[in-house]
VOGU-3710 file (C-alpha; in Angstrom, 3 decimals, decimal comma):
1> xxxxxxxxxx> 0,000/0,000/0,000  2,726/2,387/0,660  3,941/1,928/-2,846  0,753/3,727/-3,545  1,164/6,825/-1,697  2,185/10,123/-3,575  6,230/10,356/-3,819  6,079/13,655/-2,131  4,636/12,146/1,083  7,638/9,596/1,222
11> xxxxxxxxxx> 10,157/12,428/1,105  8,019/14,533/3,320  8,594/11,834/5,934  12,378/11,386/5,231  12,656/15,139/5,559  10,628/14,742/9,384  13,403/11,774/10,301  15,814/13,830/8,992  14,912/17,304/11,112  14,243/14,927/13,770
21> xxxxxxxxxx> 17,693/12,503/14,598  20,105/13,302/12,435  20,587/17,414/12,001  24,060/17,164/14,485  25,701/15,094/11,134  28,509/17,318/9,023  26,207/16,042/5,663  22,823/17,582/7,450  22,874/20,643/6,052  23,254/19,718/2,598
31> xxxxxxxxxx> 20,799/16,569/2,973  18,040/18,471/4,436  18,296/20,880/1,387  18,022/18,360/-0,942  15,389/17,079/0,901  13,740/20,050/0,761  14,178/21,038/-2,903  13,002/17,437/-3,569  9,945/17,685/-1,348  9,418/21,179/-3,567
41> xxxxxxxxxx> 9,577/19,695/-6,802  7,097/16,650/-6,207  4,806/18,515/-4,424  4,809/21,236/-7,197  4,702/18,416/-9,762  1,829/16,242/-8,430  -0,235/19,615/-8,252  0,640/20,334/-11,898  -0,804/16,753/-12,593  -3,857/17,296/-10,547
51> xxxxxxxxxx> -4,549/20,406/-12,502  -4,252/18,831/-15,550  -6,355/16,014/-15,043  -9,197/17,761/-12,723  -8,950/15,298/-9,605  -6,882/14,336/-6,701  -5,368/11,251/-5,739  -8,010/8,220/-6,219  -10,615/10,558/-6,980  -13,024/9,338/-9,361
61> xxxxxxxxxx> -14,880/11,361/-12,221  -13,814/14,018/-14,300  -13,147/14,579/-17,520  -11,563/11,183/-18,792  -10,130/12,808/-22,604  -7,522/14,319/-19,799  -5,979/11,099/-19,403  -5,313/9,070/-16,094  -2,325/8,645/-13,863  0,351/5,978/-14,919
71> xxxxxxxxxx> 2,824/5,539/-11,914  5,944/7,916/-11,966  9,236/8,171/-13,605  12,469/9,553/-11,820  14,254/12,633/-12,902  17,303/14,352/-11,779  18,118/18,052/-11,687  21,763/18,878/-11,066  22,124/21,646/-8,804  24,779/23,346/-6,412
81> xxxxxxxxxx> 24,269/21,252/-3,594  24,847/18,141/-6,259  22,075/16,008/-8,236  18,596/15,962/-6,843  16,145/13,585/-7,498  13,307/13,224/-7,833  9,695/11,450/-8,346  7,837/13,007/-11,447  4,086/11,887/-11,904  3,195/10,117/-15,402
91> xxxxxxxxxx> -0,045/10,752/-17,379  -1,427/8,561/-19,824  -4,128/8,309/-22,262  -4,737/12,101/-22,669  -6,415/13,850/-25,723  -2,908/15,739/-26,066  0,494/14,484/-24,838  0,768/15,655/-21,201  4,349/17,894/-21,131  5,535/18,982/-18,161
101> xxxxxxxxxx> 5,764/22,702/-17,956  7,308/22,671/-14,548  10,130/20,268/-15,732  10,680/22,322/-17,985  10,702/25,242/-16,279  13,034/24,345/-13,138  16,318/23,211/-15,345  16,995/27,082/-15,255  16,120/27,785/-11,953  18,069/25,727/-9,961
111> xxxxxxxxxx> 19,654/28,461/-7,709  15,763/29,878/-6,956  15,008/26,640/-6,505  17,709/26,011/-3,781  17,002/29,464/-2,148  12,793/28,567/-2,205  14,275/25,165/-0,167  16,117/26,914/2,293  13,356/29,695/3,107  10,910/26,632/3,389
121> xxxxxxxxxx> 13,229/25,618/6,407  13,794/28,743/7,849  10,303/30,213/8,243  7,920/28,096/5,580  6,861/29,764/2,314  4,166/32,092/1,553  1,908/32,703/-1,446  3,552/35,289/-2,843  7,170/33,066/-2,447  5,932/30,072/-4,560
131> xxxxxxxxxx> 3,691/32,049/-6,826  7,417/33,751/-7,384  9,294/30,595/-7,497  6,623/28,615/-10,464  6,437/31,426/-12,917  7,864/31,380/-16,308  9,594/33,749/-18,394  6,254/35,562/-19,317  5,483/35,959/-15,814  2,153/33,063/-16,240
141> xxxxxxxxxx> 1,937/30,943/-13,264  2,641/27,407/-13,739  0,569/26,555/-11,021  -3,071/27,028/-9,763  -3,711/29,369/-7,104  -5,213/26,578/-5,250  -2,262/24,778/-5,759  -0,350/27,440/-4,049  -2,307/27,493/-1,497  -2,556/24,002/0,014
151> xxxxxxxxxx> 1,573/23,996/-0,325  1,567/26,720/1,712  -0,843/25,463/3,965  1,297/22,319/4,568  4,173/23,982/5,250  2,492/25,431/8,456  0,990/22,244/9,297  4,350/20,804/9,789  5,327/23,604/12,503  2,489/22,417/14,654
161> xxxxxxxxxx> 3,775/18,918/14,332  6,745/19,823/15,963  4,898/21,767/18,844  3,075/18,464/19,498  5,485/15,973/19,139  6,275/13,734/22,344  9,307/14,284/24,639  9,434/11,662/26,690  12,020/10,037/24,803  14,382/12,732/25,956
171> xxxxxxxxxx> 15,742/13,225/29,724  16,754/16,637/29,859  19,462/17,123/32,012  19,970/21,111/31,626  17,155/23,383/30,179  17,403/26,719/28,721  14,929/29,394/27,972  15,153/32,601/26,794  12,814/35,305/25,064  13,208/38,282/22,194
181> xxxxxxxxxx> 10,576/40,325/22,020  8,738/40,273/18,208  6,576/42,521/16,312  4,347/39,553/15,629  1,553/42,008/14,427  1,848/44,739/12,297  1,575/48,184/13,860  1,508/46,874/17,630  4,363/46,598/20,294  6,727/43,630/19,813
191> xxxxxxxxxx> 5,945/40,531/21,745  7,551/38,129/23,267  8,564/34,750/21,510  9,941/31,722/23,845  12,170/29,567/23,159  13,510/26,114/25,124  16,033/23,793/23,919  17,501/21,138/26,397  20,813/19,322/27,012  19,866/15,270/27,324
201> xxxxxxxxxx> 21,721/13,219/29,004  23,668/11,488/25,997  25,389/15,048/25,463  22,970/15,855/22,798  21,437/19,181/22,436  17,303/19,540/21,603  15,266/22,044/20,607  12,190/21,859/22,470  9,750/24,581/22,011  8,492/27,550/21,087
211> xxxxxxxxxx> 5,271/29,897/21,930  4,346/33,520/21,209  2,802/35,103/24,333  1,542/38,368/25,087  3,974/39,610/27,728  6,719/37,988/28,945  4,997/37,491/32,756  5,280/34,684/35,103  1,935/32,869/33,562  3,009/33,274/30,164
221> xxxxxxxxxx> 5,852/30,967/31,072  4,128/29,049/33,362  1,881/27,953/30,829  4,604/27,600/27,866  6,476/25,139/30,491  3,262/23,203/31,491  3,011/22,755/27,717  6,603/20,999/27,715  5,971/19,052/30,456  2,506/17,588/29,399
231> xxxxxxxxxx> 4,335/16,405/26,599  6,969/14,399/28,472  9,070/16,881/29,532  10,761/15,821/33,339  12,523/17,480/35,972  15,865/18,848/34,777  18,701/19,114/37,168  19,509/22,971/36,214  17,439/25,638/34,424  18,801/28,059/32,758
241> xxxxxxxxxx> 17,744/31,721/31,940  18,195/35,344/31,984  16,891/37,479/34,788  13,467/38,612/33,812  11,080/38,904/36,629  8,308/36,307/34,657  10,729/33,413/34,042  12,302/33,514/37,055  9,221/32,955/39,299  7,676/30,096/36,460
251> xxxxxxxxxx> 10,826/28,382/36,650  10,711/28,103/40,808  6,980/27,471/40,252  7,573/24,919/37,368  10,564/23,408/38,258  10,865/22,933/42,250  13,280/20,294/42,270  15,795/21,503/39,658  18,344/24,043/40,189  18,446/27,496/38,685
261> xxxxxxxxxx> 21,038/29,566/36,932  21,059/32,978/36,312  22,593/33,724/32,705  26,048/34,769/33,069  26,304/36,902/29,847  23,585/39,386/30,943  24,691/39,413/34,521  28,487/40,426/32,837  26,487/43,268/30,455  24,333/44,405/33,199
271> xxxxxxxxxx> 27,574/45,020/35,737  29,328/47,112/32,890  26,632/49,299/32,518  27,528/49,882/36,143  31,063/50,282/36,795  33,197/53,351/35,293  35,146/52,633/31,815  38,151/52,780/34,000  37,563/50,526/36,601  35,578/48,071/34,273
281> xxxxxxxxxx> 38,131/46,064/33,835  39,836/45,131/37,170  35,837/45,002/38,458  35,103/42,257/35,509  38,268/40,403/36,507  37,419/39,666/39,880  33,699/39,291/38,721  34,160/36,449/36,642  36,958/34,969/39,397  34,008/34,623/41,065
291> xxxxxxxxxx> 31,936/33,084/38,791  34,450/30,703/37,287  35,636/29,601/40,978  36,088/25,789/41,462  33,475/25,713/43,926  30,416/27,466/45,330  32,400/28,192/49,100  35,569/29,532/47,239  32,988/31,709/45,293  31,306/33,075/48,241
301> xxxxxxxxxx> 34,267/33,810/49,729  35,912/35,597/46,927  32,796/37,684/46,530  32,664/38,630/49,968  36,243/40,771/49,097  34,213/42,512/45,829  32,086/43,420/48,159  33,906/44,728/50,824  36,714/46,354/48,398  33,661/48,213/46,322
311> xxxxxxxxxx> 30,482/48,473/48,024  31,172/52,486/48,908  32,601/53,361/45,758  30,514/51,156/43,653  26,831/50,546/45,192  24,756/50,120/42,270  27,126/47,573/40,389  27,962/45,782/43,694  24,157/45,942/44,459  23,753/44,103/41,230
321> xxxxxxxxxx> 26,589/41,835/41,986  24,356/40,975/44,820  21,562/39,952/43,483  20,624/37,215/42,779  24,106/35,657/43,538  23,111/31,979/44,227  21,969/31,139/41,132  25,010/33,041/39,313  26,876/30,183/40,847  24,524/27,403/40,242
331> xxxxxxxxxx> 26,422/25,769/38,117  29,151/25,420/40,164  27,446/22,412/41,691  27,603/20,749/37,968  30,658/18,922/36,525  33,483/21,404/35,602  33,719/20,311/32,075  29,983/20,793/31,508  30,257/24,769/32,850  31,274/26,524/30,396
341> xxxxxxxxxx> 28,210/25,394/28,398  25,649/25,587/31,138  26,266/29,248/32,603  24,798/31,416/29,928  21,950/31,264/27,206  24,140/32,410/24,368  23,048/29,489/22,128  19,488/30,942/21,670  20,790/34,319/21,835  23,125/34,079/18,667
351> xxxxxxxxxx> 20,258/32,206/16,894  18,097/35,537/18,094  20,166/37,883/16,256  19,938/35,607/12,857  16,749/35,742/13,146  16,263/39,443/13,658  18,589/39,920/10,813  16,380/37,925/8,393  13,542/39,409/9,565  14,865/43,084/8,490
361> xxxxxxxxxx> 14,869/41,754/5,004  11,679/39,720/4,641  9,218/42,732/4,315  6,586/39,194/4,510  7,263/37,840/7,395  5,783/39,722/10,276  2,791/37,976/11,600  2,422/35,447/14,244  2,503/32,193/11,746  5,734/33,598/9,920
371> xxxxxxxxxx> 7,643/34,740/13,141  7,628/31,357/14,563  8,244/29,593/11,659  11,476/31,378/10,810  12,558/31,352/14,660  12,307/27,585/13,823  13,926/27,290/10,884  16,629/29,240/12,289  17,688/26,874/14,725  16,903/23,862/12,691
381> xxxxxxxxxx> 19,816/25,338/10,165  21,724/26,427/13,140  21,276/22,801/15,017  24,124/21,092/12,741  26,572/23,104/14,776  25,438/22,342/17,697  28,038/20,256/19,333  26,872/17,697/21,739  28,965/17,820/25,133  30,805/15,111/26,433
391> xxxxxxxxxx> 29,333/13,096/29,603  31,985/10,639/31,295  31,027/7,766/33,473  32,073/9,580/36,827  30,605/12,414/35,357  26,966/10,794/35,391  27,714/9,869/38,743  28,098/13,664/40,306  25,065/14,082/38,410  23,206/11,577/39,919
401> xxxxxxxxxx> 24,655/12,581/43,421  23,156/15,944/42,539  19,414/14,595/41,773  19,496/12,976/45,144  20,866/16,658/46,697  18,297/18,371/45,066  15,681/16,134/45,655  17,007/16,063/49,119  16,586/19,891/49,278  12,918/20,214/47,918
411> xxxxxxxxxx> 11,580/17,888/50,208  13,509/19,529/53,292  12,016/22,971/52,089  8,479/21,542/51,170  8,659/20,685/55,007  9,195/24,077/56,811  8,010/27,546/56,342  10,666/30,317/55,087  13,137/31,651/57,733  15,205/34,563/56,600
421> xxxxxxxxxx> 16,809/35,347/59,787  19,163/32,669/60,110  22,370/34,145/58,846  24,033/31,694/56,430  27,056/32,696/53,613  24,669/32,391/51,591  22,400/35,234/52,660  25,243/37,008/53,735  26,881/37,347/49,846  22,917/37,862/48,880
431> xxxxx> 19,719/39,055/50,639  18,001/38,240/47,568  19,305/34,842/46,172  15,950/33,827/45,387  13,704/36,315/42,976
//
């Protein structure tokens, strides 16, 4: 029965495995485009036989002078990213031959043809794109406007496959999430767009989710994450994120048993913005001593001399310093090799600025369907470079000593009602280590 099936549909499923399991591979970029330029073509082609016989797939009825459908015959188009093939439905029995104008047609348009694949990657196409992409050299359409349409339509369809798809199958070890605000709809304030991608605990790295909300306020996330973890999502040991007010509290809400880090990189921005040009950088040196100490007491310790050396010179950046401090050193607890990649969200925020580059240049794309699309396509291109992190044997086991610390922790806190007066060095390095 599957022999039956539309060639398009069989590459449209290679393309899912592909996006899938196999993106990290050096060949995925140049696979998925040809996977994508393939999927292009037989889609493009089977609608160009549809229109020229006046019926879908197994439909019955019509007019039968057009002809009927006779299997398919493979063709190849050699492009820049090598030979593509490709599926190319046959007609028989028709009043006149049946000629492929499309055929035709891409054999000079190889190079639009690659740049239509990538674009249905990075943010899915619209109308005006494929309308763009199928018209000959008279500017006549090759395709039907309906046509068009239901490519179009499919393209979206496939987004919110990937915003439903299970993830059970992955145990998240360390989980990121980060924000840019969007002007999802014309003329209105930008709006925030979410992002969550996870570290598993083969190394791997996986892009989780994304979800437009209206502000960027603790329910918002609450809601995004309750969305994750309905669909498999467990209890990470650290959670990663920048300091907005909203996250912060939907990650303690969210996430009880897993620790929190605050994002190093806007902790290191915010200081500067602080601290004279002058004394910036003996202030970032001892700064990031801190934060790159070999363990959470040596930390405290060392931050109890910023503060004491620049607390009346300096109170707003050592006020900052401050805050917040605990989970600045979070991942301290984590094994030393891993720290480097755990401390910041700089991942999503380089994939941020791609997109916002793109979308200075796509006068199309604003709108929420669009937006989200090319956020996703963005880090599906950028997820090839994404370098899974090594996780030794004894490594696993200071991570599993961790779980049992942390779940050791939430159920000791679950037990007993806050008491702030105890002084700890914690509390002593900062009054307001949890937001």
């Amino acid at each position: 029965m599957a022999k039956r099936l539309p060639a398009s549909m069989r590459t449209r499923q290679n393309l899912s495995e592909l996006i899938e399991g196999r993106l990290s591979s050096s060949a995925g970029r140049s696979e998925l485009v040809e996977l994508a330029a393939r999927l292009i073509i037989e889609e493009a082609l089977e609608e160009e036989s549809r229109d020229a016989l006046g019926r879908d797939y197994y439909e019955r009825g019509g007019d039968a002078d057009r002809g009927y459908r006779n299997g398919v015959r493979e063709g190849r188009l050699k492009t820049a990213e090598g030979i593509i093939s490709f599926s190319a439905p046959q007609i028989a029995d028709s009043e006149e031959p049946f000629r492929s104008e499309i055929r035709q047609h891409l054999k000079g348009r190889t190079e639009a043809l690659e740049d239509l694949a990538i674009e249905l990657l990075a943010r899915g196409l619209s109308v005006r794109d494929i309308e763009e992409a199928f018209k000959d050299e008279s500017g006549r359409l090759l395709l039907s406007k309906t046509a068009v349409s239901e490519i179009g339509a499919r393209l979206w369809a496939d987004y919110q496959e990937f915003c439903r798809r299970d993830l059970g199958e992955h145990e998240i070890i360390y989980l990121f999430v980060d924000g840019i605000a969007e002007r999802i709809r014309p003329g209105q304030k930008r709006e925030p767009v979410l992002a969550a991608w996870g570290i598993a605990t083969d190394g791997k790295k996986v892009l989780l989710g994304l979800m437009a909300g209206s502000k960027e306020d603790a329910e918002t996330v609450v809601a995004f994450f309750q969305d994750l973890r309905a669909r498999g999502l467990g209890d990470p040991l650290l959670v990663v994120s920048d300091g907005a007010p909203g996250i912060i509290k939907a990650i303690e809400t969210c996430f009880p048993r897993s620790a929190r880090q605050r994002c190093l990189a806007h902790r290191m921005r915010n200081l500067a913005a602080k601290v004279p040009e002058d004394q910036w950088p003996e202030f970032k040196a001892r700064a990031q001593a801190v934060y790159q100490a070999p363990s959470r007491a040596i930390a405290r310790d060392l931050a109890e001399g910023v503060v004491n050396d620049h607390e009346a010179e300096l109170p707003g950046a050592v006020a900052c310093f401050r805050d917040d401090f605990e989970a600045c050193i979070a991942h301290l607890r984590l094994p030393i090799t891993h720290r480097r990649a755990i401390r910041t969200t700089n991942l999503l925020e380089r994939l941020f600025v791609e997109e916002r580059r793109r979308l200075k240049i796509i006068p199309n794309a604003f709108g929420e369907k669009p937006v989200l699309k090319l956020m996703f396509g963005a880090m599906i291109r950028a997820a090839e470079r994404w370098r899974a992190i090594k996780i030794t044997t004894f490594e696993r086991r200071q991570l599993d000593a961790l779980r049992k610390e942390l779940d050791h922790d939430y159920k000791a806190e679950s037990g007993l009602e806050e008491n702030h007066s105890v002084a700890t060095p914690q509390n002593r390095i900062s009054s307001s280590s949890r937001t």
